[in-house]
Steps between C-alpha positions, in 0.01 A plus 500: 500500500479325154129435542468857582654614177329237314139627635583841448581460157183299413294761705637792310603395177307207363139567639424845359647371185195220576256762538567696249471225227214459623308770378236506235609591148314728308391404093668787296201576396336562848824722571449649123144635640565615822776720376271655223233539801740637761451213752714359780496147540602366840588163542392291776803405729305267656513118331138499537442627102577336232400556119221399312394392166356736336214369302320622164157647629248642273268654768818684641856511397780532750892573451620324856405263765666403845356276733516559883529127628386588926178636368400322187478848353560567072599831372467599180668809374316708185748789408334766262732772395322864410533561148246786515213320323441236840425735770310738402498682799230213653709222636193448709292389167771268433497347843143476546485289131769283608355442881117396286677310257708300692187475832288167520189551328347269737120484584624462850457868625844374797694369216451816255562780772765774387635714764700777400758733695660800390870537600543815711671832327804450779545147463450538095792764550727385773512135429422446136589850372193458286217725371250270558393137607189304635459122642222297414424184700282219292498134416632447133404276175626217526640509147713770659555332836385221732585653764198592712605855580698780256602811634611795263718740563504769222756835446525730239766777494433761219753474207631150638205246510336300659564185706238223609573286779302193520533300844305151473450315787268252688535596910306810538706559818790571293675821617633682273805675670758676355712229412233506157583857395742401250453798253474838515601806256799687497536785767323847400773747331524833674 
């Protein structure tokens, strides 16, 4: 009967105490920007994250980086809040500069492909509560990566901002579940 007790007090009281310290902790500044933007965060439950160093990059800047240890997979988070002057009503100009800048420039016509994918109107809507987004597929600089294989994931919500969403990784059989979408706006107001 004691074990019992013992065990059910450890199952219910000390592990999800466990868990929950756990969790990644966002920089103040990180939380500073998504606020301003209107973003969600969602922390991975799983122990499989776990933060990275965030490191000065001239070629492209970046406010927050996790690593997903299964995978080998980097993601860097770039958190631009709308002050009226960024948009300009073509968040596709700014994504397509930022997908060429950031591509290989490689003679190597398989190492300087750039696919890109625009995110459906429902999905934009129902999952991201965005106005608009595109994903581009390519291999990046090295001087922003060495990883052979970036994808971007890029939303822009008028009057909020932007977000970039830079997932670096090496095994092109990666799958990219759900268990990645980690940020989305707040919901529409009605």
């Amino acid at each position: 009967m004691l074990k019992k007790i013992c065990f059910s007090f450890l199952f219910f009281y000390l592990i999800p105490f466990g868990i929950l310290s756990a969790q990644l902790a966002l920089p103040a500044d990180f939380q500073t920007k998504l606020t301003a933007t209107g973003l969600s965060f969602f922390m991975p439950v799983e122990h499989n994250f776990k933060i990275e160093k965030v490191y000065k990059n001239d070629l492209q800047p970046y406010d927050f980086a996790i690593r997903q240890k299964k995978n080998k997979v980097e993601i860097r988070y770039l958190v631009i809040p709308d002050t009226g002057i960024i948009a300009g009503g073509y968040p596709h100009l700014n994504f397509s500069n930022r997908t060429m800048t950031l591509a290989s420039n490689d003679d190597d016509e398989a190492n300087s492909a750039i696919s890109v994918l625009q995110i459906s109107e429902k999905t934009l809507h129902e999952k991201y509560h965005a106005d608009w987004g595109a994903i581009s597929f390519f291999r990046p600089k090295a001087s922003f990566s060495y990883a052979h294989y970036c994808k971007l994931v890029a939303l822009y919500r008028e009057g909020l901002g932007y977000v970039y969403t830079f997932f670096l990784y090496n095994d092109v059989n990666v799958e990219f579940n759900a268990g990645y979408d980690l940020l989305e706006f707040e919901e529409w107001t009605k």
